[in-house]
C-alpha positions in Angstrom: 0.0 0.0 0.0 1.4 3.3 -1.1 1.0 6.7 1.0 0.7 10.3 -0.7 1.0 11.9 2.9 1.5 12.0 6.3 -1.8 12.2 6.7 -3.2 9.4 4.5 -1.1 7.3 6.4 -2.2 8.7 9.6 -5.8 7.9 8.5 -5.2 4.6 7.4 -3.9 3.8 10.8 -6.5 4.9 12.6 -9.1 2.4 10.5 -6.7 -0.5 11.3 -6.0 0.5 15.1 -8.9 2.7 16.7 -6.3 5.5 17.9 -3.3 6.9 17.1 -0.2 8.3 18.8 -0.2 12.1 18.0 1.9 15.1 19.8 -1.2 16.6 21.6 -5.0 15.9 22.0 -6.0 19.5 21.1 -4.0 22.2 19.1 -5.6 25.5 19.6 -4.9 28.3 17.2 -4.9 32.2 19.2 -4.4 33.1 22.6 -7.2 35.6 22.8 -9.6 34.8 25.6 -11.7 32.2 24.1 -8.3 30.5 22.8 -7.3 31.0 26.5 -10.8 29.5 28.1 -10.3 26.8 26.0 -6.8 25.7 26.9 -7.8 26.0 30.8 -10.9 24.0 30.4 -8.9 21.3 28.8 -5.9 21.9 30.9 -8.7 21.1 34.0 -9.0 17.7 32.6 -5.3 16.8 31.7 -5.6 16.9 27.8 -2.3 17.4 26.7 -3.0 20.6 24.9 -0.6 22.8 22.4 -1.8 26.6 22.3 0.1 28.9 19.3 -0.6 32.4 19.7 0.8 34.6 17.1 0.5 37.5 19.7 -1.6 39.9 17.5 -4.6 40.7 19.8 -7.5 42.9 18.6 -7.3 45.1 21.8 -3.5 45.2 22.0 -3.8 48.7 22.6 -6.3 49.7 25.0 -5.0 50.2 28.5 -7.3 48.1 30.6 -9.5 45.1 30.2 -13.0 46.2 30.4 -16.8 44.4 31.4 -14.8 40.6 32.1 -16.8 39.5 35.6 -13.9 39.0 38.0 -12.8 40.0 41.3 -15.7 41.8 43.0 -18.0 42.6 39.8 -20.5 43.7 42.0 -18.4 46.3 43.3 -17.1 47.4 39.7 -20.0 47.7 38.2 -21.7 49.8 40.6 -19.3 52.5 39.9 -21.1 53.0 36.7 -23.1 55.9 37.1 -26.6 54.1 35.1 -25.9 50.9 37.2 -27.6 50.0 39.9 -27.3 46.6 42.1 -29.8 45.7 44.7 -30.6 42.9 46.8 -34.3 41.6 46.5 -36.5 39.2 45.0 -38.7 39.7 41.9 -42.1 38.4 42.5 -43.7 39.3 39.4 -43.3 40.6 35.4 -46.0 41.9 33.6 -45.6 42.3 29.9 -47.8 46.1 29.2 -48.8 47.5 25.9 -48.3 44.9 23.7 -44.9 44.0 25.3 -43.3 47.7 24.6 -42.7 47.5 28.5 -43.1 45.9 31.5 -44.1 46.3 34.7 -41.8 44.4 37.7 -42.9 43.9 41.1 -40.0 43.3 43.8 -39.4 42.6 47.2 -36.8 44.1 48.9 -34.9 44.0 52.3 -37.0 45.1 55.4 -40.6 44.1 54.2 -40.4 46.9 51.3 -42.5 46.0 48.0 -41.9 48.6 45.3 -42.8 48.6 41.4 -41.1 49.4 38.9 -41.6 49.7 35.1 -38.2 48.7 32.3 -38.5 48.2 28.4 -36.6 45.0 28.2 -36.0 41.6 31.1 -33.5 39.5 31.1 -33.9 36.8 33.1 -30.6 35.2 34.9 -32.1 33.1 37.1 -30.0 30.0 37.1 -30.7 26.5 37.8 -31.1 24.4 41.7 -29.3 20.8 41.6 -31.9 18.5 43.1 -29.7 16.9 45.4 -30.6 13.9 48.0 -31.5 13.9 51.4 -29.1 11.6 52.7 -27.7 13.0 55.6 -24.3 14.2 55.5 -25.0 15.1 52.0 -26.0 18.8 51.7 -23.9 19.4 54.7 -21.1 18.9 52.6 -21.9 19.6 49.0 -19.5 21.8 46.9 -16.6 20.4 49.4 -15.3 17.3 47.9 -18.6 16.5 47.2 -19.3 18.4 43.6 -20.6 17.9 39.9 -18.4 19.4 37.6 -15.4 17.9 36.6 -14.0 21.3 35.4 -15.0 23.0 38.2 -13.3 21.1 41.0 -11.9 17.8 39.1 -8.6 18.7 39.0 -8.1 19.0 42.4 -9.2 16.4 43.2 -7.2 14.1 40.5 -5.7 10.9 41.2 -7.5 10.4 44.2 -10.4 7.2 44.8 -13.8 8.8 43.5 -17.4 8.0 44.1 -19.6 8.6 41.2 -23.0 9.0 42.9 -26.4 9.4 40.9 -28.9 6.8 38.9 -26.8 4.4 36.8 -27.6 5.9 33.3 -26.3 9.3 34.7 -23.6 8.2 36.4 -22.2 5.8 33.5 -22.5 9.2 31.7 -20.4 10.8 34.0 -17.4 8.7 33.4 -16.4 10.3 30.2 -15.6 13.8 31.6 -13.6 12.6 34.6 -11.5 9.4 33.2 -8.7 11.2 32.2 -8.4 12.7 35.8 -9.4 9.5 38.1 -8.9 6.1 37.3 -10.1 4.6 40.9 -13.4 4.8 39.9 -16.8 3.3 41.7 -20.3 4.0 40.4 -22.9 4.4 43.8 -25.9 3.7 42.1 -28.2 4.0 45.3 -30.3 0.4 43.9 -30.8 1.9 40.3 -29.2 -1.1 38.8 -32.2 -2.4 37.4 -32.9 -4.1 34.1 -34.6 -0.7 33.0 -32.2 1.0 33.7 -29.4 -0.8 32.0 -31.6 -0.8 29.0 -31.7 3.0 29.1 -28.1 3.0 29.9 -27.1 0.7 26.6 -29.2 2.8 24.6 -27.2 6.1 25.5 -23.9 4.5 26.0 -23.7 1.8 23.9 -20.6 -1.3 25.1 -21.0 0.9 28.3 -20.5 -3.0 30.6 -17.4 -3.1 28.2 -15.9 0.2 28.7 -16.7 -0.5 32.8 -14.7 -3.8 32.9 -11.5 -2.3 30.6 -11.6 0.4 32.8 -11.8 -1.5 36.0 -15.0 0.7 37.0 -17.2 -1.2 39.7 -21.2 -0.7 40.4 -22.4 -0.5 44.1 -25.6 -1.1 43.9 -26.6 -0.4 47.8 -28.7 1.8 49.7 -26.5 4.4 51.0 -27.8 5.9 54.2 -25.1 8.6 55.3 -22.1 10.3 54.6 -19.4 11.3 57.4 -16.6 13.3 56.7 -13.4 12.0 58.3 -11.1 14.8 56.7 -11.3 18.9 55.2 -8.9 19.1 52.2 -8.3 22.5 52.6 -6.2 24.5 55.0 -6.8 27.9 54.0 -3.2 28.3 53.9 -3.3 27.8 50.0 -1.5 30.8 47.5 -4.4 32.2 46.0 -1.9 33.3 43.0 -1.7 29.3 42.0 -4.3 28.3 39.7 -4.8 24.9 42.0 -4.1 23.0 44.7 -4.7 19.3 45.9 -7.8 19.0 48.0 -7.3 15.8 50.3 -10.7 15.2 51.5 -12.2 11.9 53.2 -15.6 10.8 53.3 -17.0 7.4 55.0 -20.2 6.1 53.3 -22.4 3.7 55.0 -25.2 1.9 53.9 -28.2 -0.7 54.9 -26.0 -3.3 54.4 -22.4 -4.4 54.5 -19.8 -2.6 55.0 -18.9 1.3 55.2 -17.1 2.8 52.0 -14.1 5.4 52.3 -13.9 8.0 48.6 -11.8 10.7 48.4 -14.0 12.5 46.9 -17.7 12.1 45.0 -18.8 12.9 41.8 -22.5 13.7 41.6 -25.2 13.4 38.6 -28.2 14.6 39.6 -31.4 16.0 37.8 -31.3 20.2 38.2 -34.9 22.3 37.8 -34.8 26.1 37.5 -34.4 28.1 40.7 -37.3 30.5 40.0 -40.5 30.0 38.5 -40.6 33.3 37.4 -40.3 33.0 33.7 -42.6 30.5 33.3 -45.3 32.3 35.5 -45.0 35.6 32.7 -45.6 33.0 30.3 -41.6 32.4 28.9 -42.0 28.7 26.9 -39.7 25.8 28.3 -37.9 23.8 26.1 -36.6 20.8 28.3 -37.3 22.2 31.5 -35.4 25.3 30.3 -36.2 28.9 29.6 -36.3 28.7 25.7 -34.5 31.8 24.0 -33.1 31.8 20.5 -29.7 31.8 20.4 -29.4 33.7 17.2 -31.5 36.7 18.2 -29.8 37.6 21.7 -31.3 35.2 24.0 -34.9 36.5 23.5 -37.9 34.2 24.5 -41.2 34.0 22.9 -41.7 36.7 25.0 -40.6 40.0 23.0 -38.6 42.3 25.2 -37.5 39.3 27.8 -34.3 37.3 27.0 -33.0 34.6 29.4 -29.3 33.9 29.9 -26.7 31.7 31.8 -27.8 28.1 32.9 -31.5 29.1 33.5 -31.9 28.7 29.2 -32.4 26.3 26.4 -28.9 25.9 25.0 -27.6 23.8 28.0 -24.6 24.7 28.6 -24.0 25.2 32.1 -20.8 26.8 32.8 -19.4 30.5 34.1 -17.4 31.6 31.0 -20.3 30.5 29.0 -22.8 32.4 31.1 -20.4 35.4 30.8 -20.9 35.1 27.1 -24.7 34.8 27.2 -24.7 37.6 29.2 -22.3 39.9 26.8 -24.5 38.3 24.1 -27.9 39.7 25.4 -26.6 43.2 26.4 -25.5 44.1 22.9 -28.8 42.5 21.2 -30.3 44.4 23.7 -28.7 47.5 23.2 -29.1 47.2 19.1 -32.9 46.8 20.0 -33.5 49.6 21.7 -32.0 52.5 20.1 -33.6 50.5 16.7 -36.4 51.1 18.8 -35.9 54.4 19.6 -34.7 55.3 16.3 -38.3 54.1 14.9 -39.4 56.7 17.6 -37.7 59.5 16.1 -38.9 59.1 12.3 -41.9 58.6 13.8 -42.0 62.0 15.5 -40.2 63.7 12.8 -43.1 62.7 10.3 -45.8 63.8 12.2 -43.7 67.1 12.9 -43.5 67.1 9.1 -47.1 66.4 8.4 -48.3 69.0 11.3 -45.8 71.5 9.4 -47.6 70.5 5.8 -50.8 71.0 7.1 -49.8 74.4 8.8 -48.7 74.8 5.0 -51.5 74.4 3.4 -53.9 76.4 5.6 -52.1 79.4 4.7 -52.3 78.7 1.1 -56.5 78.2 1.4 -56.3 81.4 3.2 -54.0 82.6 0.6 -56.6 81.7 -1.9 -59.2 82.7 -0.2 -58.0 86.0 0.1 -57.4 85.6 -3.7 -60.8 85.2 -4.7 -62.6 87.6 -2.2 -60.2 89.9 -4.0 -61.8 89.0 -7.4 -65.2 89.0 -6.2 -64.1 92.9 -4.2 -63.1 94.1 -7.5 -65.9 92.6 -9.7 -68.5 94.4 -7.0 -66.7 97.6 -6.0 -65.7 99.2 -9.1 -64.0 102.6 -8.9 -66.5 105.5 -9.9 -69.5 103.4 -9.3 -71.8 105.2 -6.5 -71.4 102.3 -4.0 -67.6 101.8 -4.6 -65.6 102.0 -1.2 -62.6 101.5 -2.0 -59.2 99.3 -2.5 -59.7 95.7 -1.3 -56.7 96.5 1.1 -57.3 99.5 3.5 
């Protein structure tokens, strides 16, 4: 068999063998800040990533980063003069003349219920996990105990990990965190049913395979608690370092047999919206999301509303993709309303121009009014007759 490139070969080789040895998982062209996001996202799972970066940025000169939430963005963006962040909790939207506004009803801090009135709503409202109640659970959630892989994975890498959730969602979850933990047990909380494996085979088809190769085992118990034996932080850790090992210790017991001891767990839980808010103004769910069209702004079926972040239909559920949404809506938004108020304008300006042309031609029927009363003054009132009078104009 004869090769015309590197590439042909490269290809061939895969067919025959499944995979081949290459440099780097992921090249990534540009190290702008979605070039950037993307190296760290795949750094947090221990691709082995190459990022090139030509150092030509589009905002090379500008002195200072701008509208990126970091830090305290509450504070920052406060300083704006046409900002304004409150604390308080909306309790109602309702969409007024035809959707050209909308009247908001809050409640604030201190029993205070005020009204307010705003041409557009976006609605950031975010999504709740729906998490157990297995004690020992809550108590420690987002401590060793978390979802994302990206989020805290990494920290937790190499260590024994519990994958806790229903068997088709936590065969799922293997995917996103094999490359960081290979001591692996699913804790399937007696949802290894025949259904179940069903559903799973469906979604993850050879999924028993890809278990046993990986030496991934099931527990199929009823887990009653969780204990915490250890905290894996110290608070002594340099804030400057973008991580550090988090040595926590959890002890799992169950009806029957013997306790467990994880490092850390893995959860894979079903998530509803935090506030029924949208859907009460009548915003349409798609999937048990706020649907907005991704290629007009985030808007809704709603006019005017837009929903953003991990409340919406594109699930994605990350921050630097809620940052974008975000970014995304407020220039739609912006584009919208001076449209909007540019609309306005032409309006007002023709019905200045049409008052003007109507001022217009009242004069003129005066004009010609004047014209013919003339005519008729002259026709009547001739000079010398006995009953003339005089000129027209005196």
């Amino acid at each position: 068999m004869k090769f015309t490139s590197t590439a042909a070969f490269l290809s061939t080789l895969v067919s025959l063998c499944g995979a081949v040895s290459t440099d780097y998982d992921v090249i990534i062209v540009g190290g702008g800040p979605a070039g950037l996001s993307a190296a760290s996202g795949l750094a947090r799972v221990r691709r082995n990533v190459l990022l090139i970066d030509s150092g030509e940025y589009r905002n090379a000169q500008t002195r200072h980063v701008h509208d990126v939430i970091g830090f305290d963005a509450r504070k920052q963006i406060s300083r704006y003069g046409t900002a304004n962040l409150v604390n308080g909790t909306v309790t109602k939207i309702q969409p007024e003349a035809n959707n050209s506004y909308f009247t908001v009803s809050a409640d604030y801090p201190g029993d205070n219920k005020l009204i307010f009135t705003t041409r557009k709503i976006v609605l950031a409202t975010g999504l709740r996990d729906l998490l157990p109640s297995t004690p020992g659970f809550i108590e420690n959630w987002g401590k060793g105990i978390y979802w994302c892989p990206w989020c805290d994975g990494h920290e937790h890498a190499d260590q024994q990990l519990g994958i806790l959730g229903p068997l088709e969602k936590a065969t799922d979850a293997i995917r996103e965190i094999i490359s960081l933990n290979r001591d692996i047990i699913l804790l399937v909380n007696g949802t290894d049913t025949p259904e179940q494996r069903a559903a799973t085979e469906k979604g993850f088809p050879k999924w028993q395979q890809y278990l046993k190769l990986h030496d991934i085992k099931i527990d199929n118990r009823t887990l009653t608690s969780i204990k915490r034996l250890a905290n894996g932080t110290t608070g002594d850790e340099d804030p400057s370092l973008p991580s550090h090992p988090e040595h926590d210790l959890f002890q799992l017991n169950f009806e029957t047999g013997p306790p467990m001891f994880r490092a850390a767990l893995l959860t894979n839980f079903d998530t509803a919206q935090q506030s029924n808010l949208g859907e009460k103004t009548g915003v349409a769910l798609y999937g048990g999301r706020l649907a907005a069209d991704q290629s007009r702004g985030m808007v809704t079926n709603i006019p005017g509303i837009f929903a953003i972040g991990d409340a919406n239909s594109d699930n994605v559920t990350n921050v630097p993709h809620a940052m974008y949404n975000g970014k995304r809506a407020a220039v739609y938004i912006q584009v919208e309303i001076e449209t909007e108020n540019a609309e306005a304008e032409a309006e007002n300006a023709k019905v200045e121009i049409e008052s003007a042309e109507v001022e217009l031609e009242v004069v003129l029927a005066k004009r010609n009014l004047q014209d013919h009363m003339r005519v008729l003054w002259e026709q009547m009132n001739v000079p010398g007759d006995i009953l003339y009078v005089g000129e027209f104009d005196q």
